[in-house]
C-alpha positions in Angstrom: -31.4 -0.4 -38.4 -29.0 -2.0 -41.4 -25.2 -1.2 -40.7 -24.1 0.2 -43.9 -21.4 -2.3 -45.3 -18.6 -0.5 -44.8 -19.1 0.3 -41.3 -19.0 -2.1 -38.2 -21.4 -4.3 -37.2 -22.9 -5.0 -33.8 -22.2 -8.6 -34.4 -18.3 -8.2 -35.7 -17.3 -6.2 -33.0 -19.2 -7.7 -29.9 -17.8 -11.2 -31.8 -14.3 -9.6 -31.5 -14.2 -10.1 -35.0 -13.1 -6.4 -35.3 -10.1 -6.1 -32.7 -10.0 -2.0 -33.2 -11.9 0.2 -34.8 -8.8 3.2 -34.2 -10.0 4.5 -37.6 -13.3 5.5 -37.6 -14.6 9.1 -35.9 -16.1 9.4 -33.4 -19.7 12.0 -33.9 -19.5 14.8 -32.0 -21.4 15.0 -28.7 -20.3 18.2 -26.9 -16.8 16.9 -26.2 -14.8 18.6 -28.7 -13.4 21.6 -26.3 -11.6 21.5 -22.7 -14.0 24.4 -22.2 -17.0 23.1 -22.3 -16.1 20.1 -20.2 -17.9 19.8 -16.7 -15.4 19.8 -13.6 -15.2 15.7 -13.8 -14.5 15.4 -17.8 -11.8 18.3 -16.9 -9.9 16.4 -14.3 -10.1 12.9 -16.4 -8.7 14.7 -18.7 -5.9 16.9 -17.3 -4.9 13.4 -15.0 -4.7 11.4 -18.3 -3.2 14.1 -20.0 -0.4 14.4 -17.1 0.2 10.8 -17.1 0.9 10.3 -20.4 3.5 12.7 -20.7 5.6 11.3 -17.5 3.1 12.2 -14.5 4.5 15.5 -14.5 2.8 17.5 -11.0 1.3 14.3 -10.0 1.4 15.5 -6.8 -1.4 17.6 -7.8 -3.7 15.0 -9.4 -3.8 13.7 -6.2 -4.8 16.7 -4.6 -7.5 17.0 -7.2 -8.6 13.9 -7.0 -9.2 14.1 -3.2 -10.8 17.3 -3.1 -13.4 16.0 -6.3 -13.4 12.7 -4.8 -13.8 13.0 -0.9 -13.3 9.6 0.8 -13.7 7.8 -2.6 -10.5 9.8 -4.0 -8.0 7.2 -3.6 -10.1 4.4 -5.5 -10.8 6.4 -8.1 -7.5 7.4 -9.0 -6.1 4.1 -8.3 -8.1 2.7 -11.0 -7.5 5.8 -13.4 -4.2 5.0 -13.0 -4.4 1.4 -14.0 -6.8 1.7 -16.6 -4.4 4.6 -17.8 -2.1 2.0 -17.8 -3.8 -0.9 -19.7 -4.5 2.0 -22.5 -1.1 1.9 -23.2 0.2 -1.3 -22.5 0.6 -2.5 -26.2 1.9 0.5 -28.0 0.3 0.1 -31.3 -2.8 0.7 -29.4 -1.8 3.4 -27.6 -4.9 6.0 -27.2 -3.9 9.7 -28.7 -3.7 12.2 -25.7 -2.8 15.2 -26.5 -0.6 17.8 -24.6 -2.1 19.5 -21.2 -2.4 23.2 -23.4 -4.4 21.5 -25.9 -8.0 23.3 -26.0 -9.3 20.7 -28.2 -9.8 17.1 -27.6 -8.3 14.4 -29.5 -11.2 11.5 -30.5 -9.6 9.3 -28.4 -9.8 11.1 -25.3 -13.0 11.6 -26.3 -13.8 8.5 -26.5 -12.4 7.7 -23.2 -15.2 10.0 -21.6 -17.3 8.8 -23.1 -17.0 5.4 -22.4 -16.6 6.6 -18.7 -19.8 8.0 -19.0 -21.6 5.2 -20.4 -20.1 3.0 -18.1 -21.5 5.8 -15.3 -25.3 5.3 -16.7 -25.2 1.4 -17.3 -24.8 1.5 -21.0 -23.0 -1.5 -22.1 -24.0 -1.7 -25.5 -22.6 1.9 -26.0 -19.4 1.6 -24.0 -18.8 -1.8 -26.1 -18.5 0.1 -29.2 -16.4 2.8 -27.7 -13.8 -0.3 -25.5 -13.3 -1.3 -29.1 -12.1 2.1 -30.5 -9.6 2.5 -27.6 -8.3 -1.3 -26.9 -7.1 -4.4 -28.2 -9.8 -7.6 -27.3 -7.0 -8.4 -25.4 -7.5 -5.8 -22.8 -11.1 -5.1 -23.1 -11.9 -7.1 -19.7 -9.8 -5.5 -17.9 -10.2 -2.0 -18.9 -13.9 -2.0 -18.7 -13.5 -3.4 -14.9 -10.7 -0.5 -13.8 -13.1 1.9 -15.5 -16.0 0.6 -14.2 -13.8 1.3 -10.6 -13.5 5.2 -11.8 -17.2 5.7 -12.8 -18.4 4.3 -9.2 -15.6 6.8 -7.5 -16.7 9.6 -9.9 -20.8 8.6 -9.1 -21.0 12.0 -6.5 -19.7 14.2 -9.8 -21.3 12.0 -12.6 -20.2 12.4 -16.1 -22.5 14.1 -18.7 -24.0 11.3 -20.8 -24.2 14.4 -23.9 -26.0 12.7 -26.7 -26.2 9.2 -27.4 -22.8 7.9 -27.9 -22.6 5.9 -30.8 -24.8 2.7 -31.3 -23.5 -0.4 -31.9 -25.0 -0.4 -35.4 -22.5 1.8 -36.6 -24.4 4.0 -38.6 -23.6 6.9 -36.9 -19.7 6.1 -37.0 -18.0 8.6 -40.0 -14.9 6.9 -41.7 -11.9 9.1 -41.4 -11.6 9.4 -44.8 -14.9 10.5 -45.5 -14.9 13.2 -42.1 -12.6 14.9 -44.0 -15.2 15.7 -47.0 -18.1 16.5 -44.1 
């Protein structure tokens, strides 16, 4: 399939020729509500959500993580912690994570678990598109290896894969300013 011209290209962003691509949507793939998340997606999110607003209780991710995790729980968090960290390393690429009462999720956490998920079911075109949404090229490497490190810890409570996250065409990837028409 033709990318549309105004969209990204496979070859511009697996090039790097594209560092972000912060402004386009995401299409929605049963991520949009805390609700509907399974028990994983729910404590990827609530962790991330409690470490980006200063690790509040993070007594109790660890708890969560151990009881989720079993034996595993200490690698897994480690490298949700550090990949956490890489996210907003630079802040002018600094993922939106919204506050721990949010219902809804913010694309970029979105994004994030989805490109766990991915990462869970060996897709590396898909979780390509999605390092690029939430990273600089800069930290790509490293991001995808410390979230590689969470999907193998979360492999007894794998992610939901929910529909085909976007392809690295682009054709399914909405420009903010149009998602507002839609």
């Amino acid at each position: 399939m033709q990318a549309l011209p105004h969209l990204p290209s496979n070859d511009s962003i697996a090039s790097g020729a594209i560092d972000s691509v912060r402004g386009w949507r995401l299409p929605r793939h049963g991520y949009e509500r805390v609700f509907g998340l399974t028990r994983s997606e729910q404590l990827l999110l609530w962790s991330a959500r409690r470490w980006r607003h200063g690790r509040h209780r993070w007594d109790q991710v660890e708890q969560e993580f151990r009881l989720a995790l079993g034996p595993d729980w200490a690698d897994g968090l480690l490298a949700w912690d550090l990949a956490l960290d890489l996210l907003h390393l630079y802040p002018a690429s600094s993922p939106q994570i919204r506050n721990g009462c949010a219902t809804d999720l913010s694309d970029d956490e979105q994004a994030l678990l989805a490109l766990v998920a991915a990462l869970q079911a060996g897709n590396p075109v898909d979780a390509s598109l999605l390092l690029a949404r939430l990273a600089p090229q800069a930290l790509r490497t490293d991001l995808r290896a410390a979230l590689e490190l969470v999907a193998e810890a979360l492999r007894r409570l794998p992610l939901p894969v929910r529909a085909p996250v976007p392809p690295m065409d682009g054709a399914t990837i909405i420009p903010l300013r149009a998602a507002a028409s839609h």
